[in-house]
C-alpha positions as CSV (number, residue, x, y, z in Angstrom):
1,X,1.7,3.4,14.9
2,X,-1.3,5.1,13.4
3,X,-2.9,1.9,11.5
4,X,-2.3,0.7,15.2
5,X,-3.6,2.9,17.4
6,X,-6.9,4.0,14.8
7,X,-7.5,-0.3,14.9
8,X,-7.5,-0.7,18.7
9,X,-8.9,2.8,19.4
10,X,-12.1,2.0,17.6
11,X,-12.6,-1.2,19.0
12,X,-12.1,0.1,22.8
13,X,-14.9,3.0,22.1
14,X,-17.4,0.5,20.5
15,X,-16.7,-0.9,24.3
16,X,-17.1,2.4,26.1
17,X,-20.3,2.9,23.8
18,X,-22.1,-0.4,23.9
19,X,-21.4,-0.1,27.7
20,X,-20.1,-3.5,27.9
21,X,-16.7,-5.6,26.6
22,X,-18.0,-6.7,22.6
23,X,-13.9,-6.5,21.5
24,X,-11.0,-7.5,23.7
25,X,-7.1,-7.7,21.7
26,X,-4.3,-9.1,22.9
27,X,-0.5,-7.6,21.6
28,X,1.7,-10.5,20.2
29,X,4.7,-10.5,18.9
30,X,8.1,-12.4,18.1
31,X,10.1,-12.6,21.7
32,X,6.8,-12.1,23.6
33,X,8.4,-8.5,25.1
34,X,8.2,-5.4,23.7
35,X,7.5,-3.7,20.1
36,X,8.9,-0.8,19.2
37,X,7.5,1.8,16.4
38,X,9.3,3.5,13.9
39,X,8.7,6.9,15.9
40,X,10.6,5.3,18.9
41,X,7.4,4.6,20.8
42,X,7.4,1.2,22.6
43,X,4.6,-1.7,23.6
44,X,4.7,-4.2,26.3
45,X,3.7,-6.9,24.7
46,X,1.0,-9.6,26.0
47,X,2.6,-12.7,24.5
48,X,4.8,-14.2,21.8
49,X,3.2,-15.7,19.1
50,X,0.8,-18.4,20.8
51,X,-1.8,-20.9,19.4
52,X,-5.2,-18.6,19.2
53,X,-8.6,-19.2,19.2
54,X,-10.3,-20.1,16.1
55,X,-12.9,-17.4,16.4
56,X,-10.1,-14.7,17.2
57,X,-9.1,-12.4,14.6
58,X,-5.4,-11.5,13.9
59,X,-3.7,-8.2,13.0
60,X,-0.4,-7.9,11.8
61,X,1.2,-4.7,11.9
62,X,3.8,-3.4,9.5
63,X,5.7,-0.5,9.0
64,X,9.0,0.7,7.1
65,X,11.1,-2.2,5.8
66,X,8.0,-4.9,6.1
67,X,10.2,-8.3,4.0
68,X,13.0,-7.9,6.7
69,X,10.5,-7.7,9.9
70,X,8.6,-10.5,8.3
71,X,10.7,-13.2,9.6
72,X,10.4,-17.2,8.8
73,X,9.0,-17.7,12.2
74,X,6.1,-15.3,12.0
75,X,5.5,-16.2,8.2
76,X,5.2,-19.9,9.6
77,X,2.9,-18.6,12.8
78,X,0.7,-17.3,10.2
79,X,0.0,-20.4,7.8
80,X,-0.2,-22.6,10.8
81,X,-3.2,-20.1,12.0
82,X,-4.7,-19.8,8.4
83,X,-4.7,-23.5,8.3
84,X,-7.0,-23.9,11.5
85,X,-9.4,-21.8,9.8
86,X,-8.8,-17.8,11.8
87,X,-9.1,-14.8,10.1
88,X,-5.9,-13.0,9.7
89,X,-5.7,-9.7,8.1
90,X,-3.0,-7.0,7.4
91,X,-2.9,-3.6,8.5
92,X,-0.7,-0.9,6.3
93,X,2.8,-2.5,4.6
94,X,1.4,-6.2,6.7
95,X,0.4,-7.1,3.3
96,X,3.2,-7.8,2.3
97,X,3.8,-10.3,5.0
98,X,0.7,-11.7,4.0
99,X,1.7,-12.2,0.8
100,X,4.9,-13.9,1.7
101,X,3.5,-16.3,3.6
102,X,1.0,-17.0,0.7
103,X,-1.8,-16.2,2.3
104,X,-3.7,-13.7,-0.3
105,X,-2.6,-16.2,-3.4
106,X,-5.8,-15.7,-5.2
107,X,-7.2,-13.4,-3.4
108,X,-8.0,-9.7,-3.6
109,X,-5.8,-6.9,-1.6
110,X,-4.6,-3.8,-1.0
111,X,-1.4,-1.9,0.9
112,X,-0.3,1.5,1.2
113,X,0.1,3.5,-2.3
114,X,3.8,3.9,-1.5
115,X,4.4,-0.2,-1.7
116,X,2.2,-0.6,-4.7
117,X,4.4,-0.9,-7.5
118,X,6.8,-3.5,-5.5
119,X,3.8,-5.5,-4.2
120,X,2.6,-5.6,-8.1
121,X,5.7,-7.0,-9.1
122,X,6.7,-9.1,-6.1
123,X,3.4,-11.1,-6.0
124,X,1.6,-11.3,-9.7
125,X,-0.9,-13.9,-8.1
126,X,-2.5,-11.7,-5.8
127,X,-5.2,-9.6,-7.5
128,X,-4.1,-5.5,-6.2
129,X,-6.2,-2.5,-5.8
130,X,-6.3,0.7,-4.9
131,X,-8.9,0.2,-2.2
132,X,-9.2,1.7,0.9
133,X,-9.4,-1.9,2.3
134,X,-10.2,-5.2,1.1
135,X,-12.0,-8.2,2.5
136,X,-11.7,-11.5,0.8
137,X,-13.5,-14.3,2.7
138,X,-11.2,-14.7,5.9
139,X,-8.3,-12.4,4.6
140,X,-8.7,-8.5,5.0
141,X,-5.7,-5.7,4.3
142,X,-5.5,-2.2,4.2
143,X,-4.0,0.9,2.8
144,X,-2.6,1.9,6.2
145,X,-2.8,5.3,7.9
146,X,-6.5,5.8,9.3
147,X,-7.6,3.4,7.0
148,X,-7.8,0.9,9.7
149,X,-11.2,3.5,11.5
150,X,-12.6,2.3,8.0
151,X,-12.3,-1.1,8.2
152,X,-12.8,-1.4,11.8
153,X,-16.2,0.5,11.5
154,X,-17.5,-1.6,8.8
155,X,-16.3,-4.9,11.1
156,X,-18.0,-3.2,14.1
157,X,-21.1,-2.6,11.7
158,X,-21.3,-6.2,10.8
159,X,-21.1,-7.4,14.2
160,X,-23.5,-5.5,16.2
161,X,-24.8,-2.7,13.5
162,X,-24.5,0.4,11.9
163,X,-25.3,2.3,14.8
164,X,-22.8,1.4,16.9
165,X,-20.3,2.1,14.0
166,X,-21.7,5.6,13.7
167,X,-21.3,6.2,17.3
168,X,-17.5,5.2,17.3
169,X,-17.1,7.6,14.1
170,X,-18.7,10.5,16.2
171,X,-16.4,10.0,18.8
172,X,-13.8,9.9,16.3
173,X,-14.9,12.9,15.0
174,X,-14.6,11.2,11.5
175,X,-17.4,12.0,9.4
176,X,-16.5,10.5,5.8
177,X,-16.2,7.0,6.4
178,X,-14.6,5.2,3.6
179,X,-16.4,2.1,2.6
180,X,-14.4,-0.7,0.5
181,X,-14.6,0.1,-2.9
182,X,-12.9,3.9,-2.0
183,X,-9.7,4.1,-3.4
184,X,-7.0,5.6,-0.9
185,X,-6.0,8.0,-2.8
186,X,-6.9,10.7,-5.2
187,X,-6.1,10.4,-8.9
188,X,-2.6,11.7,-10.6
189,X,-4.9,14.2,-12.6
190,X,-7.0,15.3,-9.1
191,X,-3.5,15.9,-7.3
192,X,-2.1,18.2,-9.6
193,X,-5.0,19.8,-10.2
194,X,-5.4,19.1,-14.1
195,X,-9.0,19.2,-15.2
196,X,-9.0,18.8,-19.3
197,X,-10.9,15.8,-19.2
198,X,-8.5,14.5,-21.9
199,X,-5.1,15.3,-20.3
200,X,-6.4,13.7,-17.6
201,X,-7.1,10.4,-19.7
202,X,-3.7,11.0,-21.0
203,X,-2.0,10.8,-17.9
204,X,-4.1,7.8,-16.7
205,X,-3.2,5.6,-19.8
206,X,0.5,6.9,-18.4
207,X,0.0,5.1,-15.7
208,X,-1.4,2.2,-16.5
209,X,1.5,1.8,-19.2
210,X,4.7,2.2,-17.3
211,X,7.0,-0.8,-18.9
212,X,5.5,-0.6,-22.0
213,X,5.3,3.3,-22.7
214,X,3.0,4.4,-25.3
215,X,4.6,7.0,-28.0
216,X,2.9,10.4,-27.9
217,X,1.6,10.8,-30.8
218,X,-0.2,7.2,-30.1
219,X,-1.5,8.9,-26.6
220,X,-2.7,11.9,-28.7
221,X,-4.6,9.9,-31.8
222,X,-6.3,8.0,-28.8
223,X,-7.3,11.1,-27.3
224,X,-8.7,12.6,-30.4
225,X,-6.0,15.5,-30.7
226,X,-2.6,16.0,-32.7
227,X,0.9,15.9,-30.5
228,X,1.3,19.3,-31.4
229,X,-2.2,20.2,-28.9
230,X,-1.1,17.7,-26.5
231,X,2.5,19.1,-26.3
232,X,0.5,22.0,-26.1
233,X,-1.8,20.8,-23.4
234,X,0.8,19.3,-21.2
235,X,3.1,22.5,-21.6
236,X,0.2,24.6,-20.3
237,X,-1.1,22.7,-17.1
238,X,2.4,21.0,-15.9
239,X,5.0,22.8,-17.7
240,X,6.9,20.1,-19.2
241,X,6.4,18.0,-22.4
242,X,4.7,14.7,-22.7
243,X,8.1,12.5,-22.9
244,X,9.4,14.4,-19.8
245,X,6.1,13.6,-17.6
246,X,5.8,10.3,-19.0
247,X,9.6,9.8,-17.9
248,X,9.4,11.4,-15.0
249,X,6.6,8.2,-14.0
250,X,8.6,5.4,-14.9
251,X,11.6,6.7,-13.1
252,X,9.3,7.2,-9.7
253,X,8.5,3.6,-10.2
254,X,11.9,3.1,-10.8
255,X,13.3,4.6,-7.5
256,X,10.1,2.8,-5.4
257,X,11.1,-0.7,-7.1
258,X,14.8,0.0,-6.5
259,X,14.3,1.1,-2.4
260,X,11.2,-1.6,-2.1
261,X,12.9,-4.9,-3.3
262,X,15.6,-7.0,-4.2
263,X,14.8,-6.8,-8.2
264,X,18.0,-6.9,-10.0
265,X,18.5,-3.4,-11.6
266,X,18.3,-4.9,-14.9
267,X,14.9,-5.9,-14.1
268,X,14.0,-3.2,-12.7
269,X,14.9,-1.0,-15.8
270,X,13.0,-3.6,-17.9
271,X,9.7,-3.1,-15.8
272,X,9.9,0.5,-16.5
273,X,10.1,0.4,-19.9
274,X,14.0,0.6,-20.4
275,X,15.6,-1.7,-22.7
276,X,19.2,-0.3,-22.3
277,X,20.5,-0.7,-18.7
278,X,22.8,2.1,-19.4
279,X,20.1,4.5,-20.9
280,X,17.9,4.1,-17.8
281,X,21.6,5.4,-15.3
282,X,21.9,8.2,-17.2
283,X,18.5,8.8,-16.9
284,X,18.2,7.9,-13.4
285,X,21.4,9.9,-12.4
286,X,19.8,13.0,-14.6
287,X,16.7,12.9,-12.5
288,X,17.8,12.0,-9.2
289,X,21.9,12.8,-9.3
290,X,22.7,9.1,-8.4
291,X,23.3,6.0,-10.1
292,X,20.5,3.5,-9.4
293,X,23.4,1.0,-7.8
294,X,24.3,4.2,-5.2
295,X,20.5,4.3,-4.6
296,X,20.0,1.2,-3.4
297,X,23.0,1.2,-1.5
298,X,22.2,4.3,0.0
299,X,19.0,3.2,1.4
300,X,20.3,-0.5,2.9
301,X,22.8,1.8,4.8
302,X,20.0,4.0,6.0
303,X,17.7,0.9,7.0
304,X,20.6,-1.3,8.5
305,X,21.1,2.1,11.6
């Protein structure tokens, strides 16, 4: 509801401030009834999903459980309107849908941090960042959350100028406005609040390194350091040692992969740099006091209520 609301929000006070009707949106959806968020709240909808406008712009919304909302009829609304040429872009976890319709093949996106490591895996031909949003030629995503005041001011901007987009951020009371290249969230290192310069670069070659870990002592030669100072390092600012943090990632991206997609749990081990099926239970159920079968099952159940 919040990509929602900051998208058509900004778009109703560039109105109110230009003093006349530059934006007008109309709410489609499957049925052509109601929507209804995942905090209970629910739209009257304008229309089901109708032929638009070449000119028009759409918006796809998506929240918790994206792949199951994005049904075959919507993902074959979409390419039909891709294919006479309208903009369509995806607000939040809509990337996803997006993607499934093939819509960003080639092209550069982004979605909320949360669905990153799924998208990544789910769709290898679409180029992913961390970006606050993306536009691509006639395809535009974002990271969700008020992310969408971000984009919508620099489409407001574009349109009829910067100072109209400054006015609907004062009325937003939003004074950092995000441009593209702003990544939507802060770095591993900035979050926990580590700031050796070289456990930071440790941690972000962590990252970057998931199904393929790195050895410690390899982490530590790169560094310029022995393991001994990194064990050392890592002991000091997070209490726990290299292998455990490192482990600690890949299982994360383990439990995301395992909640966000239908990857066998063979291949999801494999992605995170497990070799042994078995190995990567035990270390699951040490870490998170399930098996990564009852995990997934788990969460279906909670999703299907």
């Amino acid at each position: 509801m919040l990509s929602f609301a900051c998208a058509v929000e900004a778009l109703r006070i560039a109105n109110r401030m230009a003093g006349r009707e530059l934006y007008s949106w109309s709410l489609l959806g499957e049925g052509g009834e109601t929507a209804t968020c995942s905090n209970g709240s629910v739209f009257r909808l304008h229309g089901d999903l109708e032929e638009l406008e070449r000119d028009d712009r759409v918006f796809v919304c998506g929240g918790i459980d994206v792949a199951r909302a994005s049904t075959k009829r919507i993902l074959n609304w979409l390419r039909r309107e891709a294919r006479r040429g309208v903009t369509i872009g995806g607000l939040c976890t809509a990337s996803h849908t997006l993607a499934m319709a093939g819509l960003l093949d080639g092209k550069k996106a982004t979605i909320h941090w949360e669905n990153q490591d799924s998208f990544a895996e789910e769709f290898e031909e679409v180029t992913l960042t961390k970006s606050v949003f993306v536009i691509d030629g006639n395809r535009i995503t974002t990271a969700g959350g008020t992310s969408s005041i971000d984009l919508m001011l620099k489409l407001i901007a574009d349109d009829h100028g910067e100072d109209l987009a400054s006015a609907v951020a004062d009325q937003f009371i939003y004074t950092s406005i995000r441009a593209g290249q702003d990544t939507q969230r802060l770095s591993m290192p900035t979050r926990i609040g580590v700031r050796h310069p070289k456990l930071a670069s440790v941690i972000q070659t962590m990252e970057q390194n998931i199904e393929d870990p790195i050895s410690p002592a390899t982490l530590a030669r790169d560094v310029g350091m022995s393991t001994r100072q990194l064990e050392r390092l890592f002991r000091r600012y997070l209490n726990r040692s290299p292998k455990r943090y490192y482990m600690e990632l890949r299982l994360q991206k383990a439990r995301n992969l395992l909640m966000q997609t239908d990857m066998s749990v063979i291949n999801v081990a494999l992605a995170c740099g497990f070799t042994s099926p078995s190995h990567f239970s035990k270390c699951y159920r040490s870490q998170y006091q399930t098996t990564p079968y009852r995990e997934r099952g788990t969460h279906a159940a909670r999703l299907s209520i």
